[in-house]
C-alpha positions as a Markdown table, in Angstrom:
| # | Residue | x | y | z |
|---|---|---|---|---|
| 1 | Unk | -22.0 | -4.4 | -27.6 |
| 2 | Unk | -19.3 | -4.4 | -25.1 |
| 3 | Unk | -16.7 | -3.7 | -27.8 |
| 4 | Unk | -18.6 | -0.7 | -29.1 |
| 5 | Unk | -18.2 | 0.4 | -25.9 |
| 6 | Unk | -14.7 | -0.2 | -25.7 |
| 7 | Unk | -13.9 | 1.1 | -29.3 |
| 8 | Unk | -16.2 | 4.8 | -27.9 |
| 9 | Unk | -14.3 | 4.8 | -24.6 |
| 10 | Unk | -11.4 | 4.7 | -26.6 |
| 11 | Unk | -12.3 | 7.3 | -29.3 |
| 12 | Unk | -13.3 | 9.7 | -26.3 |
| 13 | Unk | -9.6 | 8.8 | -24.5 |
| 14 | Unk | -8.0 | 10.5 | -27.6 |
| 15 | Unk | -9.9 | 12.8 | -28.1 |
| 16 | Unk | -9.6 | 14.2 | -24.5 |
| 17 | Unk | -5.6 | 13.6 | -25.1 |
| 18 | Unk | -5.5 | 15.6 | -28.5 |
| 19 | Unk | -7.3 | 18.4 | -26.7 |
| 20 | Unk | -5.0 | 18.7 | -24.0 |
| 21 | Unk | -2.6 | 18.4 | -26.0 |
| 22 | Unk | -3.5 | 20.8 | -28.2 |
| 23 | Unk | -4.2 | 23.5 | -24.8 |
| 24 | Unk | -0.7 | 22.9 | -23.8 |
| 25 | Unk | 1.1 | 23.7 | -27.0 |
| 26 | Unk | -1.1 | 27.2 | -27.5 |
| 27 | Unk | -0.5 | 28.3 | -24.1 |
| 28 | Unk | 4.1 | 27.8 | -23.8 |
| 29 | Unk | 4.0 | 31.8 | -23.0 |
| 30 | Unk | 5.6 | 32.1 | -19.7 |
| 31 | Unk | 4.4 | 34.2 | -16.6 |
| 32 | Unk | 5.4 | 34.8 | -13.2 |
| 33 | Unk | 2.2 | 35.0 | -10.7 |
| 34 | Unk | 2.1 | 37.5 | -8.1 |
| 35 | Unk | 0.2 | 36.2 | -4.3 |
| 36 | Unk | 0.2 | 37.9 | -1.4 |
| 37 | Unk | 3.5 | 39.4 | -2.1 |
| 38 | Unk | 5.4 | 36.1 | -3.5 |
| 39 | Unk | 6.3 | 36.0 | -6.9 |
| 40 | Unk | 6.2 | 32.7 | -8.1 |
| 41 | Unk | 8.9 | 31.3 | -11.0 |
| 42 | Unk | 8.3 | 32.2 | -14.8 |
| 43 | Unk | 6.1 | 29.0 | -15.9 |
| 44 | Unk | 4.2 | 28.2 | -18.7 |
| 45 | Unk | 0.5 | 29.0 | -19.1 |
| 46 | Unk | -0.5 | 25.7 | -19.5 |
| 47 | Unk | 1.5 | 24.0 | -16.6 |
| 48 | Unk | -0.2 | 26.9 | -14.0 |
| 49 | Unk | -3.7 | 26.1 | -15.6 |
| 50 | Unk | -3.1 | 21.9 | -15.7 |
| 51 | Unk | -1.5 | 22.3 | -11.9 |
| 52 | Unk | -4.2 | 24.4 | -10.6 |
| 53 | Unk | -6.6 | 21.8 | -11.5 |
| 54 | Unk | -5.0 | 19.3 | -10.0 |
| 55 | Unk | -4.2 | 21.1 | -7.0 |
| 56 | Unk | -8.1 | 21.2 | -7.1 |
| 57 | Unk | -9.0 | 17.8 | -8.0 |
| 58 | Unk | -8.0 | 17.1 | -4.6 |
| 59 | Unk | -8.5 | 19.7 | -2.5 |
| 60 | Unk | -12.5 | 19.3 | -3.3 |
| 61 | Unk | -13.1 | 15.6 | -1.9 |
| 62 | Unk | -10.6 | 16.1 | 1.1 |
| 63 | Unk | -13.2 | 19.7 | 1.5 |
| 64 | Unk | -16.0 | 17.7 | 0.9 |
| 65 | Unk | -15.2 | 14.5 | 3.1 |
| 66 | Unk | -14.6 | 17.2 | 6.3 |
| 67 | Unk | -17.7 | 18.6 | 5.6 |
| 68 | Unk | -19.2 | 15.6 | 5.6 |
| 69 | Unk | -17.7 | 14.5 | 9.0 |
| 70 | Unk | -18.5 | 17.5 | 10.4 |
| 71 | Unk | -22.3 | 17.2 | 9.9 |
| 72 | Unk | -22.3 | 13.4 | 10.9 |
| 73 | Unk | -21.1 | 14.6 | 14.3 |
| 74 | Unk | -23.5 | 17.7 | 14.7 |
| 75 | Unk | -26.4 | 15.1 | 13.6 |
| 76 | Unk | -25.1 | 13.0 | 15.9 |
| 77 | Unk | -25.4 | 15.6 | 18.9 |
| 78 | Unk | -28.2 | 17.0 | 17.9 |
| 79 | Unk | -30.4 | 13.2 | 18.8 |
């Protein structure tokens, strides 16, 4: 059981590879982005897209541990 598990995990591990890999070579056409009046250096669709999410993947739990803190405390006050 435990290597069918291993043997899945590992089918699912390329398969996530061979679709990002797949996302980064149909998306090489290069664009400059345009924010609040700074245009940003021509990069490829796929490294804006793959650093956005990153830039995401943790900005949402430093957001959600704040949040978090900040409603610990008001509990807090509030007893």
């Amino acid at each position: 059981m435990r290597n069918l598990k291993r043997v899945l995990l590992a089918v699912f591990v390329l398969l996530l590879v061979l679709a990002i890999l797949a996302f980064v070579l149909e998306n090489q056409q290069s664009v400059s982005l345009l924010f609040l009046g700074w245009t940003g250096p021509q990069l490829p669709v796929s490294l804006i897209t793959v650093l956005a999410l990153l830039i995401g993947m943790v900005i949402g739990p430093i957001l959600g541990w704040v949040l978090r803190r900040t409603s610990r405390a008001a509990r807090k006050r509030l007893v």
